[in-house]
C-alpha positions in Angstrom: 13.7 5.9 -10.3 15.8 3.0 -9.0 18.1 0.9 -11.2 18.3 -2.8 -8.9 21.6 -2.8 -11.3 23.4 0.0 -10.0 26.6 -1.5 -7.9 25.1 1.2 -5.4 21.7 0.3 -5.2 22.5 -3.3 -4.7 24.7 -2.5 -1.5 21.3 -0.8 -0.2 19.2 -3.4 -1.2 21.5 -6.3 0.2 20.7 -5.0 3.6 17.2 -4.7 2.8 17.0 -8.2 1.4 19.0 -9.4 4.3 16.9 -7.7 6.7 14.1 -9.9 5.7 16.1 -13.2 5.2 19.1 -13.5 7.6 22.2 -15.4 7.4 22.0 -18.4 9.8 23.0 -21.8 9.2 22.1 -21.7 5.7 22.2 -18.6 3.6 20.4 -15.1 3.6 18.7 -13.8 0.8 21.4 -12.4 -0.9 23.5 -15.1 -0.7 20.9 -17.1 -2.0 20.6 -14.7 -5.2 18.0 -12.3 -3.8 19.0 -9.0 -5.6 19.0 -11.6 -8.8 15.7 -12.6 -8.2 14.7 -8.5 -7.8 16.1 -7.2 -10.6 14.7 -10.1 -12.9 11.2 -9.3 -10.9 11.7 -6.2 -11.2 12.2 -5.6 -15.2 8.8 -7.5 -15.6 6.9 -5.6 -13.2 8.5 -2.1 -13.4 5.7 -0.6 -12.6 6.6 -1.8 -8.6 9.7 0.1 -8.9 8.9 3.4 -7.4 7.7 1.3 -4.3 10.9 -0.1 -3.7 12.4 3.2 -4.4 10.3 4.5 -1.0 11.5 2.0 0.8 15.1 3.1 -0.1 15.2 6.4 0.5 13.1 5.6 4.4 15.3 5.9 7.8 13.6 2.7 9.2 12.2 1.0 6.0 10.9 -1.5 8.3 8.1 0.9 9.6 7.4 1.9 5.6 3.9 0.9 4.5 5.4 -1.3 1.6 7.6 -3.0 4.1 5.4 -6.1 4.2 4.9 -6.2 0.4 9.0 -6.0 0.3 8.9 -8.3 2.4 6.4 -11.0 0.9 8.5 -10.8 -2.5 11.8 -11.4 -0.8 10.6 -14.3 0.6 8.7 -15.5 -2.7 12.0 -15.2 -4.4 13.8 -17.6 -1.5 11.1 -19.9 -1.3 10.6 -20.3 -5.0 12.4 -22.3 -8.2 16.2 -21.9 -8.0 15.6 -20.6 -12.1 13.5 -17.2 -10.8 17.6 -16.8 -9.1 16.3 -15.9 -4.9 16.6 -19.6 -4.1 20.5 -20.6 -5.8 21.1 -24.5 -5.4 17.5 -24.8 -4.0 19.2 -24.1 -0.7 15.4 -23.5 0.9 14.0 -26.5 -0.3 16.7 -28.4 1.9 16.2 -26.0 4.5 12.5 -26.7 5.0 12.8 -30.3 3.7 11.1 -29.8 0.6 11.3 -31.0 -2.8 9.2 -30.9 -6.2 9.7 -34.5 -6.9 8.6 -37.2 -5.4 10.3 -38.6 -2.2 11.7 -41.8 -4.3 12.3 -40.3 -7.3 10.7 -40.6 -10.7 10.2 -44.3 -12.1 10.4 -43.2 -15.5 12.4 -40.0 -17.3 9.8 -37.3 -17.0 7.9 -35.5 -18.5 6.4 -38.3 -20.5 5.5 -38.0 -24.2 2.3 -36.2 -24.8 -0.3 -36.5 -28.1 0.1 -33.6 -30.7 -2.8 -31.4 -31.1 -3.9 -31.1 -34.8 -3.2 -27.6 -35.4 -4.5 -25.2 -38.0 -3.4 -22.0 -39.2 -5.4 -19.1 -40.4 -4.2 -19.7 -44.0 -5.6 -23.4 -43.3 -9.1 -22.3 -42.3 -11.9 -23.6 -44.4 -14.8 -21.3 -45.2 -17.6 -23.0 -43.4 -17.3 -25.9 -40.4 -20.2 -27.6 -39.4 -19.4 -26.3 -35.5 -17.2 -24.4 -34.7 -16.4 -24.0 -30.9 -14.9 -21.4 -28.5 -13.2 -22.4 -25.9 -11.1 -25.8 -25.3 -11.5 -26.6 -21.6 -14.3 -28.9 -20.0 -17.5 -28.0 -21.8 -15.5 -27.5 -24.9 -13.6 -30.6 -25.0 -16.3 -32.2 -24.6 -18.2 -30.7 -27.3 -15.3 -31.1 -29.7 -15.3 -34.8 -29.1 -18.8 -35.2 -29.4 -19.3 -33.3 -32.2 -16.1 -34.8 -34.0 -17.1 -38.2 -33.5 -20.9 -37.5 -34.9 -18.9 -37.4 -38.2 -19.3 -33.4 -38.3 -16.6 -31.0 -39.0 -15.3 -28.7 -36.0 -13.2 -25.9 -35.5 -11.8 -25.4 -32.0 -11.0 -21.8 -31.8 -9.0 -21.1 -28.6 -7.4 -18.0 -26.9 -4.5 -19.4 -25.2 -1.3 -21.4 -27.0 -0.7 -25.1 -26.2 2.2 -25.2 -24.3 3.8 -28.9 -23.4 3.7 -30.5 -19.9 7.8 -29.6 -19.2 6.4 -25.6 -19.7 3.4 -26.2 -17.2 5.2 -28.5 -14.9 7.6 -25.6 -13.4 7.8 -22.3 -12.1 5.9 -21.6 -8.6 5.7 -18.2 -9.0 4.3 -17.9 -12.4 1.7 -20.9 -10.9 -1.9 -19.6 -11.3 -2.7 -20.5 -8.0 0.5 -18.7 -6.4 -0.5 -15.1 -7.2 3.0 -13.1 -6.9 1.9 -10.4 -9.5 3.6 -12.3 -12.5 2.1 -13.5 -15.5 0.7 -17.1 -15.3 2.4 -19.3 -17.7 -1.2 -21.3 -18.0 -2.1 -18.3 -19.5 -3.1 -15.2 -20.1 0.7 -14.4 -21.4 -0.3 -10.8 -22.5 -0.3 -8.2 -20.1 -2.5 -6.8 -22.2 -5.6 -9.0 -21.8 -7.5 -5.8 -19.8 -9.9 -5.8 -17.7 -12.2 -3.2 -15.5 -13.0 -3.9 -12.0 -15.6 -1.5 -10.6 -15.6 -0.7 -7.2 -17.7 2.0 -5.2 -18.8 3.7 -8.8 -14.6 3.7 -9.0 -13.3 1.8 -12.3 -9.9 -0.3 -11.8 -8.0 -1.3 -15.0 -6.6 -4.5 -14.2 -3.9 -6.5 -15.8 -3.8 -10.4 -15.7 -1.8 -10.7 -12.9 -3.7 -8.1 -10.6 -6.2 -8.9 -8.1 -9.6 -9.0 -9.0 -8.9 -10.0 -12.6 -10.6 -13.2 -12.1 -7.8 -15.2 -13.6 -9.2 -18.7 -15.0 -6.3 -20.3 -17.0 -6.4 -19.3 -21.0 -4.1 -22.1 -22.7 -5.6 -25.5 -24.4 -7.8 -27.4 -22.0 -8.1 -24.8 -20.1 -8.5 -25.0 -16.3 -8.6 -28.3 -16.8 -4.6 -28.6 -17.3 -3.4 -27.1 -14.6 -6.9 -27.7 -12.2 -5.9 -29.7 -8.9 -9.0 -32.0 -10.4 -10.8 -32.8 -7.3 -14.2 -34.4 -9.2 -17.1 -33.6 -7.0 -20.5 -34.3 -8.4 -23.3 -31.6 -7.0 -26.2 -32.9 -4.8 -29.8 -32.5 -5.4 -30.4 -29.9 -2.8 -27.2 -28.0 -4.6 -29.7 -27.6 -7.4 -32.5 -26.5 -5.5 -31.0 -23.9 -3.2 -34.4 -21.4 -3.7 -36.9 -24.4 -2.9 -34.1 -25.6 0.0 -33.8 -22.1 1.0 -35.9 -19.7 0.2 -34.8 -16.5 -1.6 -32.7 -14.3 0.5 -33.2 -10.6 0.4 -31.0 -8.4 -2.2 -30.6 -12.1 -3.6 -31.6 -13.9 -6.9 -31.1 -17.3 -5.9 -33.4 -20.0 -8.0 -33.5 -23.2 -9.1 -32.0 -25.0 -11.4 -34.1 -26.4 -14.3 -32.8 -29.8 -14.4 -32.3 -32.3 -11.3 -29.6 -34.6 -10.3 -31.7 -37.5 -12.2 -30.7 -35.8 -15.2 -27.4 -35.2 -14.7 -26.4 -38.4 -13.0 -26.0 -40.7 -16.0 -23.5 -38.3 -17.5 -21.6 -37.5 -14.1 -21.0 -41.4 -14.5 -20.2 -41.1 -18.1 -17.5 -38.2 -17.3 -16.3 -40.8 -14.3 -15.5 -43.2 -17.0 -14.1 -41.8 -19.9 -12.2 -39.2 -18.4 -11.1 -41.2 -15.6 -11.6 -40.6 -11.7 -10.2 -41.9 -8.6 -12.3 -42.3 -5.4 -14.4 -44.5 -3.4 -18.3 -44.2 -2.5 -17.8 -45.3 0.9 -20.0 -42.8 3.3 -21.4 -41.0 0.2 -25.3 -39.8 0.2 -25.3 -39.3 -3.3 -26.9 -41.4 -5.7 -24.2 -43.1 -8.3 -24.9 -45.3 -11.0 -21.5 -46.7 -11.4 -19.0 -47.4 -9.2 -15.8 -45.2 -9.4 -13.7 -46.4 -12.3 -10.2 -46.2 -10.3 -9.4 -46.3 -6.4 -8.7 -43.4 -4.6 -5.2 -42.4 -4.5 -2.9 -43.2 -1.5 -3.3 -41.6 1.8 -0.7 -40.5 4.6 -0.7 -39.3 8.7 -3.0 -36.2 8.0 -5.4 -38.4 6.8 -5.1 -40.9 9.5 -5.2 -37.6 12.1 -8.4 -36.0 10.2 -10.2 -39.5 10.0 -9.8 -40.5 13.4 -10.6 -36.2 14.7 -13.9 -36.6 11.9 -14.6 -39.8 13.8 -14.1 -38.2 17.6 -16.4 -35.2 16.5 -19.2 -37.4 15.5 -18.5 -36.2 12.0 -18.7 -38.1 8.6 -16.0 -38.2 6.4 -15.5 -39.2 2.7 -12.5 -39.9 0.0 -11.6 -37.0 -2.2 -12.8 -37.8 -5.9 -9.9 -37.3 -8.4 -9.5 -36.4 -11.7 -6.6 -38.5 -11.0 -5.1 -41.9 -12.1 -4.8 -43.7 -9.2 -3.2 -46.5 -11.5 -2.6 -46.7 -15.2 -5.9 -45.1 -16.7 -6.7 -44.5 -20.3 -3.5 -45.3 -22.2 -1.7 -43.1 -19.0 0.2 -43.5 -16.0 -0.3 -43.1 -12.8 0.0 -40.2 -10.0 3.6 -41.0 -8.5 3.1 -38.3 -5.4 4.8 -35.8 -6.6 4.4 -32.5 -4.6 3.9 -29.8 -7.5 0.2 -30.8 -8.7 -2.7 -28.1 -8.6 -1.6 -25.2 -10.7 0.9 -27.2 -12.3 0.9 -29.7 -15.4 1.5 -33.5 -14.2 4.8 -34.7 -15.5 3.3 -38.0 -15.8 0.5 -36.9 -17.9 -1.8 -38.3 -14.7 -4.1 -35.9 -14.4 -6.8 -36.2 -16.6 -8.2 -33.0 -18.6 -9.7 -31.9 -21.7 -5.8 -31.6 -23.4 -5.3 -35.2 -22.9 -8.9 -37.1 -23.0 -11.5 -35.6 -25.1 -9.1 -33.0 -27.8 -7.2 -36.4 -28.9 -10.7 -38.6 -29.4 -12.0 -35.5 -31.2 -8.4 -34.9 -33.6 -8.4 -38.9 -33.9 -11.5 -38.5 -36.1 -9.8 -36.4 -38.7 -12.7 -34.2 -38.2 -11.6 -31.3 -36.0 -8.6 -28.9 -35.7 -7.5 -26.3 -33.2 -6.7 -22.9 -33.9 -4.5 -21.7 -30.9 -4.0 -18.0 -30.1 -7.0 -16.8 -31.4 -10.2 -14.4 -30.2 -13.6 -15.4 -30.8 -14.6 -11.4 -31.2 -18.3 -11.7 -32.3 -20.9 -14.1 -33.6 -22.0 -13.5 -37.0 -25.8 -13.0 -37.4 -28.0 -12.6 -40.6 -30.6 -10.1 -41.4 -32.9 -13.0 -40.2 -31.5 -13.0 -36.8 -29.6 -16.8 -38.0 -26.2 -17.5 -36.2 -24.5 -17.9 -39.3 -20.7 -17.7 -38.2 -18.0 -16.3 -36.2 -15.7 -13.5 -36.7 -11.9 -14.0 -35.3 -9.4 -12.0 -34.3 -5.4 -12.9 -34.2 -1.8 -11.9 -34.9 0.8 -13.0 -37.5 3.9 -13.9 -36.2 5.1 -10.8 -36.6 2.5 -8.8 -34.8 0.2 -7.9 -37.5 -3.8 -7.4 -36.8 -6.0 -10.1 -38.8 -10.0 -11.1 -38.5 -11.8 -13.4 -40.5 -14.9 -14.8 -40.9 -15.7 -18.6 -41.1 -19.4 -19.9 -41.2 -20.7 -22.6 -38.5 -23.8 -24.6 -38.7 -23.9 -25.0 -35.1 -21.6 -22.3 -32.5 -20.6 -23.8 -28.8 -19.9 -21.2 -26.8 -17.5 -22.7 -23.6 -15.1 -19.7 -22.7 -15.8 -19.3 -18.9 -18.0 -17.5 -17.3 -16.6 -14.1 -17.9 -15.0 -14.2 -21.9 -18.7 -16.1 -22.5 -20.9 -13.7 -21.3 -18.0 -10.8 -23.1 -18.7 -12.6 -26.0 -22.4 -12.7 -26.7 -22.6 -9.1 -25.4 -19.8 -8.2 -28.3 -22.0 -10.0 -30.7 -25.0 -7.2 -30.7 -27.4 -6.9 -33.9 -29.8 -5.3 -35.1 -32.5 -7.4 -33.8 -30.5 -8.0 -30.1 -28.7 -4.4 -30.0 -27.7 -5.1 -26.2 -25.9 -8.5 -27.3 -26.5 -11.4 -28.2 -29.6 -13.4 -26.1 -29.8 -10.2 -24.0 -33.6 -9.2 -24.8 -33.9 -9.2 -20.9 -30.8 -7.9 -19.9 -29.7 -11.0 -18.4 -25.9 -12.2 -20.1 -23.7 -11.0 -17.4 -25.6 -11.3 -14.5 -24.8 -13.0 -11.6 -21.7 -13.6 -11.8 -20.2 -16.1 -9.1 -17.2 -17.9 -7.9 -16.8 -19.7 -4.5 -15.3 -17.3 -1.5 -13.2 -20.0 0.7 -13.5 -21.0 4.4 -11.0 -22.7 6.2 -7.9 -22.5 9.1 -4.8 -23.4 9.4 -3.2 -25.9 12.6 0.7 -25.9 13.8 1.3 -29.4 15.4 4.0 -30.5 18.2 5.0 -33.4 15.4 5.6 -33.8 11.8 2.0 -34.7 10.3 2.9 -33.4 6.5 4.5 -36.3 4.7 4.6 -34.4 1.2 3.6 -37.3 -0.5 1.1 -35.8 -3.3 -1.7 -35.0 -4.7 -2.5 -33.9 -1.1 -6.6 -34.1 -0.9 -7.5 -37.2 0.4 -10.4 -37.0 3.1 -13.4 -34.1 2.9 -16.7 -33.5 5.5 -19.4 -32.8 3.7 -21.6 -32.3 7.1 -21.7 -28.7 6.6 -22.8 -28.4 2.9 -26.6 -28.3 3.9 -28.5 -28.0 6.7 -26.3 -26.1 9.1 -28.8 -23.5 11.4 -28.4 -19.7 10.3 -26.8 -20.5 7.1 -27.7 -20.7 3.8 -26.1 -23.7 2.1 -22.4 -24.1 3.0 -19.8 -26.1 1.7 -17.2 -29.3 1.7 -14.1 -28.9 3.9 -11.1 -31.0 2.6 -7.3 -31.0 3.5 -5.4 -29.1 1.1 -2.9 -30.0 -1.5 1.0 -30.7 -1.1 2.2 -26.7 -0.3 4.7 -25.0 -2.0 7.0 -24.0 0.1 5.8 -19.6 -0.6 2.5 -20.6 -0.1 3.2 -22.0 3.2 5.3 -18.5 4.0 2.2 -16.7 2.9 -0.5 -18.9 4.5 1.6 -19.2 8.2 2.5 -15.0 7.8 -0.9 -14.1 6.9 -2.3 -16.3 9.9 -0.1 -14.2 12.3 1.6 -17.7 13.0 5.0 -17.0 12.2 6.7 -13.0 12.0 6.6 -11.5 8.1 10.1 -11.3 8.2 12.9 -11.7 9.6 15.4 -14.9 11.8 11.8 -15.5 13.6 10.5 -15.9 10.0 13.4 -18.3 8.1 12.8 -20.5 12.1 9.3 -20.9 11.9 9.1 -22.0 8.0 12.0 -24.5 9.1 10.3 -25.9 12.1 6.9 -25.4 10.8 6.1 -26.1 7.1 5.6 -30.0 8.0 3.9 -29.4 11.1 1.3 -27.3 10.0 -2.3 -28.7 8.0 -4.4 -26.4 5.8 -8.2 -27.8 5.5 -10.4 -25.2 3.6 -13.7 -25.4 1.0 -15.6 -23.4 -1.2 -19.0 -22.0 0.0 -23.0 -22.4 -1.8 -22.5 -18.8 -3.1 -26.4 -16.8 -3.2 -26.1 -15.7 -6.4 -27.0 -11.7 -6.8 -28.3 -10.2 -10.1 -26.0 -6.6 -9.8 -22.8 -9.1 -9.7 -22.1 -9.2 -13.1 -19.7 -8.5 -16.7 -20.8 -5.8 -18.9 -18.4 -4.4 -21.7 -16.1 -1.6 -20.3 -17.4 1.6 -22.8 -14.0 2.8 -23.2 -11.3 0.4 -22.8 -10.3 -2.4 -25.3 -7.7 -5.0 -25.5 -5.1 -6.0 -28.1 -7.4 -6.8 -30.9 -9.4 -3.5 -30.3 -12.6 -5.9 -28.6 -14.2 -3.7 -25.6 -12.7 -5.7 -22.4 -15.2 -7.0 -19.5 -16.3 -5.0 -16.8 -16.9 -6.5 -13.4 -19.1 -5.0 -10.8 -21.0 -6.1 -7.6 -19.8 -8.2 -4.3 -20.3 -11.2 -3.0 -23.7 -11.5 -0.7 -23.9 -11.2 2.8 -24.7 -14.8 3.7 -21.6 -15.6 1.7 -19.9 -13.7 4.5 -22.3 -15.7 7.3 -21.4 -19.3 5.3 -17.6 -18.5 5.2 -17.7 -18.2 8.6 -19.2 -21.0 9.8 -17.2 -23.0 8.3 -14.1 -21.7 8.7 -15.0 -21.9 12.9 -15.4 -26.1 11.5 -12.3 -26.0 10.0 -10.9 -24.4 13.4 -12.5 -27.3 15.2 -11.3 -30.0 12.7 -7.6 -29.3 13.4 -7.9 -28.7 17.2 -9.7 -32.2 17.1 -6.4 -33.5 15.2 -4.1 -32.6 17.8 -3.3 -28.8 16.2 -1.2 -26.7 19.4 -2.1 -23.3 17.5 -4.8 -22.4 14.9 -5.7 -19.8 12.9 -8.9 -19.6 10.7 -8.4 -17.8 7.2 -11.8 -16.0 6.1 -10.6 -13.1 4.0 -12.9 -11.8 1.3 -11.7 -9.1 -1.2 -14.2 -6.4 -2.6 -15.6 -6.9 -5.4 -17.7 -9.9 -7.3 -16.4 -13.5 -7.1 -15.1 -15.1 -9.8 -11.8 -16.4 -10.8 -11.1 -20.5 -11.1 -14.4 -21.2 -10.2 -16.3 -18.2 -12.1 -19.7 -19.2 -13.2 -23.1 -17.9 -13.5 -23.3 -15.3 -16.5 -25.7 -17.4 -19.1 -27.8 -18.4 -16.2 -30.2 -21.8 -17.5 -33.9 -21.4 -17.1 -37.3 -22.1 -18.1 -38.3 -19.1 -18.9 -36.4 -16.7 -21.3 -37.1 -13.4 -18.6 -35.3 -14.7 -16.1 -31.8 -16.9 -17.4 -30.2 -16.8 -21.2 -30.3 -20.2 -21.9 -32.9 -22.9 -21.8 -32.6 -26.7 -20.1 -30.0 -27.4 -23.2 -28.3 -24.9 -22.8 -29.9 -23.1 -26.2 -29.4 -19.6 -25.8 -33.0 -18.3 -26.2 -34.1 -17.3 -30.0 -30.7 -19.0 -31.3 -31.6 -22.7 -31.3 -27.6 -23.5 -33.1 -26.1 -21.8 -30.3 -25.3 -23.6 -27.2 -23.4 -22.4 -23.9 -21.6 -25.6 -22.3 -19.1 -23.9 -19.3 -20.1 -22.8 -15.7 -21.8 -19.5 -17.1 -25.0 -21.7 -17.3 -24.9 -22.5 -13.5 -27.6 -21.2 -12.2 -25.6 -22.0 -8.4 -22.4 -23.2 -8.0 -22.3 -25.7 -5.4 -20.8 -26.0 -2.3 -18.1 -27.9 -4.2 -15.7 -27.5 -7.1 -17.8 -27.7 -9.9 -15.6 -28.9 -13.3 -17.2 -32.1 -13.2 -20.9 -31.1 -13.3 -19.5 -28.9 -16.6 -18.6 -32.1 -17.3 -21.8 -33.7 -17.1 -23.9 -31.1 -18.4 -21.7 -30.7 -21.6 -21.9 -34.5 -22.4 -25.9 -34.0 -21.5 -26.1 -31.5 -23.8 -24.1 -32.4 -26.7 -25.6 -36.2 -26.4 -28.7 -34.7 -27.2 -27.3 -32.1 -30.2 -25.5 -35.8 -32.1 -28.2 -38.1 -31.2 
């Protein structure tokens, strides 16, 4: 095998490298550190060696079949931070006009100071907490706060560390939104975090970097600190897609048990004291309250997508924000900066569970966090009583420890996957398939949101890279479009990285992989080009789901998830449809070339917008929890993340976790 170190293999690889990134008037990949950025790439992800070693030892590596994979990382590495060493002085970033900060500059030394999270350690673990919940991101910020501020103790036990805003803030190709096969630095950090992806009766191990690992960020506040925090609310049809619809065949779409009347007054709750930017002008949805903040600045894509919305006949509406459009909660406010979704604000702007509810809830003196810890099982008596938890961790130096601390009341809010993991891992006597699984129902239906959009080159500069990005959406084609099955929002995307724009623009066959045609079109292109996209109404399917892999088991010895099933085929039908809209959208703007982007892996959806797995019903046969999210026979055990959903929208859905977490944990503390 290849050593990138050799002084001989980096003569062969500098006319590789150079190949894909020529000299022009600014520098080729090797001159801009390439062979750097490969070996430091390269002694993370070793197991890519013997690839590159093909491509070495072929007469025209160009025809190999890992030419374009070569390719793609060579260009990550230019495109990327000058610290991962392919992009030295950020010569790219001036060769594409790019920047991460804001066009004016910061008005204040960033990154601001942030709140310190009460911490405990296991040798600082009481016995017994009131509550005790898993998970730290929407639904179990929430539920800490609540719960904290009812006067009861809580324990917030949470897989992921708590890194600090300058650690989140950086680092595009470790973003968890960037996928370049590398550890996210929103978590997981262990390579070891397993899981089993089952394709075609074929099982995949998968690492956390792989595709198909349905990443959702594991680090305090989850999602939520590193989100892009657009704050949709869900419609009444959204939650009513088998009465809307009908039930498609090979499908288990239903209804929700709720409505929007009884989510509304917390959706305007989670408006308020989170904090969200936006304006009800052209909205259909009932509101309560009027948006607590204004929407955030807008730019000439929005002035070019209003005024194509408007030619089309199409309505058009501000993007809601988890975003301080002005100062918000003790916080400042969003100064455009052009690294946001994926990233930590440096302003502490964006407003998650890290930075709203976890500070109310440690303010109380009644709950602590303990960081870098598994929730492996609950605890049940010989009554069938929740009675605690059992956790899993490492010392400092590596060593294996579990312990057991009682809860009067368990909140399970872990995502859709590690939720469903963990009630199947908490099998009894009385439940020996898991935890509320008496109808074989934890795991199933497992969802996401597949994506619809295209991508437009225009003849002038229309990008002005001032962030967040998402200022205008259509929501014409969430409901009622002929031949399709829900649908979803289309809204213009955030402020690109500059790789993302090299993989978006390659991927659409709108510029060459590689090459001077390449380095050209990302310099002439990059601010010329417009991304709209949305997530799709998934129909949910009952053989998408997570069971526990038999055989393989992670760190801690706990048996990993296994995923298995595919997304339905009017996913496939939705997708398209609006992607063709997208298509139109741009064209309508003034877009010279487009390119729709409908690609759909195998496999079940999940990943950021996972959901699905503790389905809420009425009746204990057919979903795991009931209308309070009570998982059925275990009236102190509640389930506050997306796993409850029974569908997931045609939007981003963090703030109807929102909502029904605050719903549900008003009623617990009342």
């Amino acid at each position: 095998m290849i050593d990138p170190a050799d002084p001989r293999v980096r003569l062969e690889l500098r006319a590789l490298v150079d190949l894909v990134v020529p000299a022009d008037a600014y520098p080729s990949a090797s001159e801009a550190g390439g062979l750097d950025f490969l070996h430091d790439y390269l002694s993370e992800r070793v197991d890519l060696l013997p690839r590159l070693d093909g491509l070495r030892a072929a007469e025209d590596p160009t025809t190999h079949p890992d030419w374009d994979w070569f390719a793609g990382l060579v260009n990550g590495g230019f495109y990327a931070d000058p610290a991962n060493g392919g992009n030295r002085d950020g010569v790219s970033w001036r060769m594409v006009d790019w920047a991460p900060e804001p066009a004016a500059g910061w008005s204040l030394p960033v990154p601001v100071p942030e709140a310190e999270p009460l911490v405990v350690t296991r040798a600082g673990l009481a016995g017994r907490y009131d509550a005790v919940v898993i998970g730290s991101g929407a639904g179990g910020g929430v539920a800490a706060c609540l719960l904290a501020e009812s006067g009861r103790r809580v324990l917030v036990v949470e897989a992921g560390s708590w890194p600090t805003i300058a650690e989140l803030s950086r680092d595009q190709l470790r973003n968890p939104r960037s996928d370049w096969g590398l550890l996210p630095l929103s978590g997981p950090v262990d390579d070891r975090d397993l899981r089993v992806l089952e394709l075609g009766g074929q099982a995949q191990v998968l690492r956390p970097y792989e595709p198909g690992w349905a990443n959702n960020a594991m680090t305090a506040g989850g999602g939520t600190r590193v989100y892009g925090a657009q704050a949709w609310r869900f419609e009444p049809r959204d939650l009513a897609m088998a009465s809307t619809y009908g039930v498609p065949e090979g499908s288990a779409l239903a209804d929700w048990p709720i409505g929007y009347d009884d989510l509304e007054p917390f959706y305007s709750r989670a408006d308020s004291e989170l904090g969200v930017s936006g304006s009800a002008v052209g909205e259909s949805t009932r509101r309560s309250r009027p948006y607590p903040m204004p929407p955030v600045r807008t730019g000439p894509r929005h002035d070019l997508l209003r005024a194509a919305a408007d030619r089309l006949g199409w309505g058009h509406v501000r993007v809601p924000l988890l975003i301080n459009s002005r100062v918000y909660g003790g916080r400042g406010a969003c100064e455009g900066c052009r690294m946001c979704v994926g990233f930590a604000c440096p302003t502490d702007a964006k407003n998650g569970s890290q930075n709203t509810l976890l500070p109310r809830a440690f303010a109380t003196g009644h709950a602590e966090i303990l960081l870098q810890t598994r929730a492996e099982r609950l605890i049940v008596d010989g009554r069938g009583t929740v009675t605690g938890v059992r956790l899993a961790g490492r010392t400092p130096d590596g060593e294996l420890w579990r312990t057991d601390v009682g809860a009067g009341e368990v909140v399970v809010s872990g995502g859709a996957v590690e939720s469903a993991r963990l009630l199947l891992n908490s099998a009894h006597d009385g439940e020996p398939t898991g935890l509320g699984n008496r109808h074989d129902q934890v795991g199933r239906h497992l969802q996401g949101h597949v994506y619809g959009g295209a991508v437009g080159l225009f003849d002038d500069v229309v990008e002005d890279l001032v962030g967040p990005g998402p200022t205008i959406s259509t929501h014409d084609f969430r409901h009622g479009v002929d031949g399709v099955v829900g649908g979803g929002v289309l809204v213009d995307e955030f402020i690109p990285l500059p790789g993302n724009v090299y993989r978006s623009l390659s991927g659409a066959g709108l510029i060459p992989r590689w090459g001077a045609g390449a380095k050209q079109g990302m310099r002439d292109l990059l601010r010329r080009s417009l991304r709209v996209m949305g997530p799709i109404q998934e129909v949910t399917s009952a053989a998408s789901r997570v069971r526990l892999d038999p055989a393989v088991r992670d760190a801690y010895g706990i048996p990993v998830p296994r995923l298995s099933g595919s997304v339905h085929a009017c996913d496939r039908a939705a997708q398209a449809v609006l992607a063709e809209r997208a298509v139109a959208w741009l064209a309508a703007a003034g877009a010279t070339r487009t390119a729709s982007m409908v690609g759909v892996g195998d496999g079940p959806s999940a990943g950021q917008h996972q959901a699905g797995t503790c389905r809420m019903g009425s009746d204990p046969a057919g979903s795991v929890v009931d209308p309070w999210c009570r998982v059925w026979g275990h009236d102190n055990v509640r389930v506050v993340d997306a796993s409850v959903h029974v569908t997931n929208g045609g939007v981003n859905p963090v703030l109807t976790v929102f909502a029904n977490a605050y719903r549900v944990l008003d009623q617990l503390t009342s």
